[in-house]
Jmol script that loads the backbone (N, CA, C; Angstrom):
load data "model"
ATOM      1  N   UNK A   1      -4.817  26.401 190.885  1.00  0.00           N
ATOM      2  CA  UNK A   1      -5.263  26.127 189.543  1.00  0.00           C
ATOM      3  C   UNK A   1      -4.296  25.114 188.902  1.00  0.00           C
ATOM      4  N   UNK A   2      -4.609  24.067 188.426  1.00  0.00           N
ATOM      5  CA  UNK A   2      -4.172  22.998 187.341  1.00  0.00           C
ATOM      6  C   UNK A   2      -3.762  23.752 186.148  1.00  0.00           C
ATOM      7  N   UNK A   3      -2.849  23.301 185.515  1.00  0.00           N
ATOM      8  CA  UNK A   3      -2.461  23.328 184.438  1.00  0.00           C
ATOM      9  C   UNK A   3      -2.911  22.892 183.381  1.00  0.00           C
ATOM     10  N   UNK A   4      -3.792  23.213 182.139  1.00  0.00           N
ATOM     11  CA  UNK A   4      -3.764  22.352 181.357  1.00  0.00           C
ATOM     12  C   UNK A   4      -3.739  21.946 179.939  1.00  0.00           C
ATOM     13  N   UNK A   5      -2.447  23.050 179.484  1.00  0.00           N
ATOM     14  CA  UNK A   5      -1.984  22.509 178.086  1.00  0.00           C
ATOM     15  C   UNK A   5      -0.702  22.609 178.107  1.00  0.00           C
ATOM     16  N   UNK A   6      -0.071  21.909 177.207  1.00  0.00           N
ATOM     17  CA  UNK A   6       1.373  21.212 177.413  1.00  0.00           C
ATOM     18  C   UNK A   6       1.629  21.756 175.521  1.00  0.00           C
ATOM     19  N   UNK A   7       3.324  21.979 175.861  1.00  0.00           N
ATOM     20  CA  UNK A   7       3.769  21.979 174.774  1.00  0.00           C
ATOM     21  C   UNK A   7       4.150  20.793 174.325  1.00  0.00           C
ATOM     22  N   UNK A   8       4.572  21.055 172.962  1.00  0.00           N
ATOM     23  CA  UNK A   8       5.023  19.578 172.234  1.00  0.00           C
ATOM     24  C   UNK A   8       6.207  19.028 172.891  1.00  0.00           C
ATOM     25  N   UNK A   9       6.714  19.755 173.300  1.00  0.00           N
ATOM     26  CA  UNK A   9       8.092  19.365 174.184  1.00  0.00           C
ATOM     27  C   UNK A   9       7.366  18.207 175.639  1.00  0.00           C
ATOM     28  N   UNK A  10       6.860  19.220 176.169  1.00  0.00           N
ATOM     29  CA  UNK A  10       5.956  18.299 177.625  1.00  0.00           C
ATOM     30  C   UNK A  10       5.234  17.184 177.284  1.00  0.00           C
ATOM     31  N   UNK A  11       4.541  17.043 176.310  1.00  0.00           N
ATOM     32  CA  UNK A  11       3.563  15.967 175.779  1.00  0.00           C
ATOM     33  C   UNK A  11       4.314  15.144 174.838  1.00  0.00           C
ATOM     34  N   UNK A  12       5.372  15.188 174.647  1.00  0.00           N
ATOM     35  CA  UNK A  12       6.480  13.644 174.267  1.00  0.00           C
ATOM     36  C   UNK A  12       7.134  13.270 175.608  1.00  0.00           C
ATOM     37  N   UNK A  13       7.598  14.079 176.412  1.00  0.00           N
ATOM     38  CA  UNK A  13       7.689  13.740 177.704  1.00  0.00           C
ATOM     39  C   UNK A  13       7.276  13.099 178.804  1.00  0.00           C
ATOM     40  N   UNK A  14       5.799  13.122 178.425  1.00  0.00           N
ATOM     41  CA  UNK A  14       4.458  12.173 179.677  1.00  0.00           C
ATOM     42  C   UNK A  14       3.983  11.410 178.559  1.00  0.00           C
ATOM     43  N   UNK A  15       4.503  11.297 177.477  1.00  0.00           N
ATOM     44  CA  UNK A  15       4.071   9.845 176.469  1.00  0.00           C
ATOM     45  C   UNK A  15       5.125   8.910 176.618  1.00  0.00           C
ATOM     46  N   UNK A  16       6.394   9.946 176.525  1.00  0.00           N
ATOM     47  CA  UNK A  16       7.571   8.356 176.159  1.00  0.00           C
ATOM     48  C   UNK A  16       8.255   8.451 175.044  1.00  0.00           C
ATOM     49  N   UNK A  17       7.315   9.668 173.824  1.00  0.00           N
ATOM     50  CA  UNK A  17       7.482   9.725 172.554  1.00  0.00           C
ATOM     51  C   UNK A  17       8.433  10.506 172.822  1.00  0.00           C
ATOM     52  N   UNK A  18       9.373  10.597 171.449  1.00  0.00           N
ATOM     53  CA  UNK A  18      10.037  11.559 170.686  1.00  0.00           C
ATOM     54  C   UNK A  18       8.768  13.080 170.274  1.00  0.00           C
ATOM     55  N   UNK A  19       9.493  14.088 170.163  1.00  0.00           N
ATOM     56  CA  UNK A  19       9.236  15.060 169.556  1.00  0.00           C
ATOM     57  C   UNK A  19       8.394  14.796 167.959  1.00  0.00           C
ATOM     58  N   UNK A  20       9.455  14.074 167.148  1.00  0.00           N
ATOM     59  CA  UNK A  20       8.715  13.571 165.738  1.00  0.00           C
ATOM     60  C   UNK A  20       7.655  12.796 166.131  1.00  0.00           C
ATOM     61  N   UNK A  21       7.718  11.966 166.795  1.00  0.00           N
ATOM     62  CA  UNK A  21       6.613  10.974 166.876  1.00  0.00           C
ATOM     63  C   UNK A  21       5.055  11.466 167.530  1.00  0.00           C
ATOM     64  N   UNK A  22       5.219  13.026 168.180  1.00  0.00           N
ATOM     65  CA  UNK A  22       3.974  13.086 168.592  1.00  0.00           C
ATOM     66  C   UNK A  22       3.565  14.166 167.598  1.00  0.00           C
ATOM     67  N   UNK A  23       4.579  14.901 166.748  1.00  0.00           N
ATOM     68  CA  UNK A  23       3.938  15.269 165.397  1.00  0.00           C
ATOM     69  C   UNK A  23       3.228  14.592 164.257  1.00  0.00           C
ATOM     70  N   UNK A  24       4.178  13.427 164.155  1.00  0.00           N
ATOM     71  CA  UNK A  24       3.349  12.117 162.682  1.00  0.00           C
ATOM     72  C   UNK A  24       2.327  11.680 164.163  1.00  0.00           C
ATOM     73  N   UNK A  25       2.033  11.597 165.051  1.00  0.00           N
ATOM     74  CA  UNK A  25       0.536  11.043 165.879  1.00  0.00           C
ATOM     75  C   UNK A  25      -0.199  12.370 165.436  1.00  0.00           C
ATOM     76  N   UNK A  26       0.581  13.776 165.858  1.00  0.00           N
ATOM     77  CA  UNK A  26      -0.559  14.474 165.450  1.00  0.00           C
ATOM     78  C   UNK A  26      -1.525  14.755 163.851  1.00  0.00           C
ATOM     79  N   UNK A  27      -0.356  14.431 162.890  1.00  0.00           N
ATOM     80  CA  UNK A  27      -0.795  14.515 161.956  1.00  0.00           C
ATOM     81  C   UNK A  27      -1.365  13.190 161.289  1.00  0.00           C
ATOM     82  N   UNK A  28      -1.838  11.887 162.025  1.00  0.00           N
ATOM     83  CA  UNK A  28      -2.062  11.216 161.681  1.00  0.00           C
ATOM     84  C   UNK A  28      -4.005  11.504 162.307  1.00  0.00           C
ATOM     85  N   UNK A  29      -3.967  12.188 163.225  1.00  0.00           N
ATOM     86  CA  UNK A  29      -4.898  12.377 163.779  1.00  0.00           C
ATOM     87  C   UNK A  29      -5.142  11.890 164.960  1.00  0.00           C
ATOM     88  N   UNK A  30      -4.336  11.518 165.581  1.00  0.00           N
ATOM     89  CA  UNK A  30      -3.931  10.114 167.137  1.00  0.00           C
ATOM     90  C   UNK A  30      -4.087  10.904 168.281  1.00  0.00           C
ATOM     91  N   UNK A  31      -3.532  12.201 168.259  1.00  0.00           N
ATOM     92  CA  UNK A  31      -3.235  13.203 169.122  1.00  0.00           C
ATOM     93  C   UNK A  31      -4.247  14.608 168.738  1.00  0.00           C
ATOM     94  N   UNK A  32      -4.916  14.952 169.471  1.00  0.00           N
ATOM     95  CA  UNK A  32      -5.589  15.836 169.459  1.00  0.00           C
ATOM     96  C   UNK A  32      -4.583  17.379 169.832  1.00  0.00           C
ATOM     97  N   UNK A  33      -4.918  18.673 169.543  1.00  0.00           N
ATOM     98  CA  UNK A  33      -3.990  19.937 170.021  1.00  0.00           C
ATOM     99  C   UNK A  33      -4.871  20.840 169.679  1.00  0.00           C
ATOM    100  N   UNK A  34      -4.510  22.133 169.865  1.00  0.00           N
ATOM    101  CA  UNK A  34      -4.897  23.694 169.855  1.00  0.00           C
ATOM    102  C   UNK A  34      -3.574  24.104 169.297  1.00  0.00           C
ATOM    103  N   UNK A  35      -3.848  25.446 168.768  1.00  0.00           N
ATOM    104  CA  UNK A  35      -3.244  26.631 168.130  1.00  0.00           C
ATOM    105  C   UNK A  35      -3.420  27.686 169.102  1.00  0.00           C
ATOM    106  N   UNK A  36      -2.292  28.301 170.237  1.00  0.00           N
ATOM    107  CA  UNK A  36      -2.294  29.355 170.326  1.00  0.00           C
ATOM    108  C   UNK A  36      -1.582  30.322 170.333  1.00  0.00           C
ATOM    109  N   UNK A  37      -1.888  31.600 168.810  1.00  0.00           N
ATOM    110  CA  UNK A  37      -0.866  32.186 168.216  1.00  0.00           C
ATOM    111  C   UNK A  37      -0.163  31.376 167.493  1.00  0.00           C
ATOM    112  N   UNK A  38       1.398  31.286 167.040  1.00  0.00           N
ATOM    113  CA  UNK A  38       1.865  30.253 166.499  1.00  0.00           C
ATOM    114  C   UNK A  38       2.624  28.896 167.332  1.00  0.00           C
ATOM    115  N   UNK A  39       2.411  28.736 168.854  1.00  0.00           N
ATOM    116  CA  UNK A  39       2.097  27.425 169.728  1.00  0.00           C
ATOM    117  C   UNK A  39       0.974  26.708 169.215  1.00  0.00           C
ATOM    118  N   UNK A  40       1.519  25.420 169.452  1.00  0.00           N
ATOM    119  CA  UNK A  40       1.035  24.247 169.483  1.00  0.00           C
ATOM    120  C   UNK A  40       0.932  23.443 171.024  1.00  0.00           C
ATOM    121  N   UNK A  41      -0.188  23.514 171.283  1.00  0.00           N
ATOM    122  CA  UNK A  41      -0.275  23.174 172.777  1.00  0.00           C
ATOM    123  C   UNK A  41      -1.873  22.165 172.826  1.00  0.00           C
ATOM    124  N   UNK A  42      -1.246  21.147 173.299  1.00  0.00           N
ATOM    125  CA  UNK A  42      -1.537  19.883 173.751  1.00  0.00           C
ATOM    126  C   UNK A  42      -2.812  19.949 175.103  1.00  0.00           C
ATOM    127  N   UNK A  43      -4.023  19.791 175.123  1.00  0.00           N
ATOM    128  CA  UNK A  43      -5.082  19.896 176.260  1.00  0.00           C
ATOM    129  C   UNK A  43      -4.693  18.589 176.810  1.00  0.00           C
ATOM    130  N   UNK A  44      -4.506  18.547 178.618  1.00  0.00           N
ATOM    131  CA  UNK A  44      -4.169  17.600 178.839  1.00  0.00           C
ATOM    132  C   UNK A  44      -5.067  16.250 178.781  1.00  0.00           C
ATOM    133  N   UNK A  45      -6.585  16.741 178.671  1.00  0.00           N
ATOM    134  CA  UNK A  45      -7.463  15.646 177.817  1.00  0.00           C
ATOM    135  C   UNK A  45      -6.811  14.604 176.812  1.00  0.00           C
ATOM    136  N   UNK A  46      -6.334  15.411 175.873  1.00  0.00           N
ATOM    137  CA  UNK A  46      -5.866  15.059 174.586  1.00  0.00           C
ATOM    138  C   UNK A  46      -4.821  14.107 174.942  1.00  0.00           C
ATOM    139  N   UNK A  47      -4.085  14.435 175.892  1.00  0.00           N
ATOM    140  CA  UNK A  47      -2.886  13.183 176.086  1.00  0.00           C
ATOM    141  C   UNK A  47      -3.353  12.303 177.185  1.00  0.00           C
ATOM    142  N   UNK A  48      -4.567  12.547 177.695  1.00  0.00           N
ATOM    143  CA  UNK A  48      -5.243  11.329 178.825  1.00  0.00           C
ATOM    144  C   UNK A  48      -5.799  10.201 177.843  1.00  0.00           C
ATOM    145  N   UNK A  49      -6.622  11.158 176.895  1.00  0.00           N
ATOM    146  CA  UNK A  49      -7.500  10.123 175.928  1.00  0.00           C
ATOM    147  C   UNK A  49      -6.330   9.121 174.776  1.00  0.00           C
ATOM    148  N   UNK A  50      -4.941   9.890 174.387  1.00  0.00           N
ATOM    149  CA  UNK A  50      -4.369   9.038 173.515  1.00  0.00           C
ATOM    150  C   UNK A  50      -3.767   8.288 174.319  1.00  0.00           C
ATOM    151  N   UNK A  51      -3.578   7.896 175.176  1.00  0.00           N
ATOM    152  CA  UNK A  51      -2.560   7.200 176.160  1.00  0.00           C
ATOM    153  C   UNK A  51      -3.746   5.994 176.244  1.00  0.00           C
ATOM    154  N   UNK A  52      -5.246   6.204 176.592  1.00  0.00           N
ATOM    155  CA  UNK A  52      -6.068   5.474 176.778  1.00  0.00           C
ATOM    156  C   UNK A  52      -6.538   4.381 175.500  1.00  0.00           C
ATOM    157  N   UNK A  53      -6.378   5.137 174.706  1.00  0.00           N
ATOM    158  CA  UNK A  53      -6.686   4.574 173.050  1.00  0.00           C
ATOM    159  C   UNK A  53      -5.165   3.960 173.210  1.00  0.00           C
ATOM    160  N   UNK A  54      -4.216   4.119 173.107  1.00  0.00           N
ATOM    161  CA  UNK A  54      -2.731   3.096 173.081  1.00  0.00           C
ATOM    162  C   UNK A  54      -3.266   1.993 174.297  1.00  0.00           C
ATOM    163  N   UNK A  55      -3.805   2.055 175.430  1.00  0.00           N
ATOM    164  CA  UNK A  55      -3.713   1.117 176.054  1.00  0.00           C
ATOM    165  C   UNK A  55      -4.821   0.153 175.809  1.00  0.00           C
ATOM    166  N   UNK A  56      -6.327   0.951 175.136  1.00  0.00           N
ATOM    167  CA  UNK A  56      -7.230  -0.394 174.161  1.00  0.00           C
ATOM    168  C   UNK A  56      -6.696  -1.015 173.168  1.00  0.00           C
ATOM    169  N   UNK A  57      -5.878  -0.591 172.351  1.00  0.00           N
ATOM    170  CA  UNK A  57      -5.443  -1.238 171.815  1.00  0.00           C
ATOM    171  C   UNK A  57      -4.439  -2.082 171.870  1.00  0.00           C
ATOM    172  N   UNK A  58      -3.772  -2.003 172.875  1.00  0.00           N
ATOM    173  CA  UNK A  58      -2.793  -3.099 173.601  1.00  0.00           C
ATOM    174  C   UNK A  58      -3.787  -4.284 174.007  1.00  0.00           C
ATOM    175  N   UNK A  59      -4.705  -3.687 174.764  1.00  0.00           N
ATOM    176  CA  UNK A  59      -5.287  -4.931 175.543  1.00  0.00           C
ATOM    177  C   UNK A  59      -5.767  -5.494 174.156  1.00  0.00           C
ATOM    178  N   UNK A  60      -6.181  -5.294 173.231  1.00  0.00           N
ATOM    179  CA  UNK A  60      -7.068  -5.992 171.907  1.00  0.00           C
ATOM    180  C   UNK A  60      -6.022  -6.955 171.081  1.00  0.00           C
ATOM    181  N   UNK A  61      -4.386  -6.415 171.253  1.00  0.00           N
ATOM    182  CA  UNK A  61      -3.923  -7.238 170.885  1.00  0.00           C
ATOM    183  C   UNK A  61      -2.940  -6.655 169.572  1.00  0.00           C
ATOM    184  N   UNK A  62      -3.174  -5.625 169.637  1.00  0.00           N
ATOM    185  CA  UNK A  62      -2.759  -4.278 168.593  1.00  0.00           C
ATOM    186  C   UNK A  62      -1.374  -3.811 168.942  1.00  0.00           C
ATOM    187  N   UNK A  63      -0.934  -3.375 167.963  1.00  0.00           N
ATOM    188  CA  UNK A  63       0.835  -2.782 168.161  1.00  0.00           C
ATOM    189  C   UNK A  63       0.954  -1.030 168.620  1.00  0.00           C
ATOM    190  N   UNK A  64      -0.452  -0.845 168.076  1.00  0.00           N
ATOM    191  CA  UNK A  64      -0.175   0.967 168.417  1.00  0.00           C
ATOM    192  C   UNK A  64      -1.226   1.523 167.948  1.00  0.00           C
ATOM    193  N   UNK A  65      -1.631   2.849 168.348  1.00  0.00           N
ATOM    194  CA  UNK A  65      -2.803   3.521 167.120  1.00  0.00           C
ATOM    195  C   UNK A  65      -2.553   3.713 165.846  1.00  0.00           C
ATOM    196  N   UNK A  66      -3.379   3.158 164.776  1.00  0.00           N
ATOM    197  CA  UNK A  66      -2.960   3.402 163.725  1.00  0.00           C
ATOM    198  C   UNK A  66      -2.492   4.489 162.809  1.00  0.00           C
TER     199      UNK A  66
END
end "model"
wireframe off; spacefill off
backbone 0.3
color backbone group
């Protein structure tokens, strides 16, 4: 069986990001997550699809998700 939700710790880790930075993504809405109990855990969807959205917008010519 695959693994597939990541803490905030793991999912700044396979981004590149800081800890803060994948909180202001999450709260910007950039980063998708779940609640379970009082964890915050990351579907590894959620960090396939923002990694994918950072890299359209590279190719377009863009600095980052907004």
């Amino acid at each position: 069986m695959t693994r597939r939700l990541y803490t905030v710790k793991e999912a700044a880790l396979m981004t590149g990001l800081s800890r803060a930075s994948i909180y202001n993504r999450l709260s910007a809405g950039d980063i998708r997550s779940v609640k379970v109990g009082s964890r915050r855990l990351f579907p590894d969807t959620a960090i396939d699809e923002f990694i994918e959205r950072l890299e359209e917008q590279a190719a377009r010519g863009g600095s980052g998700v907004a």
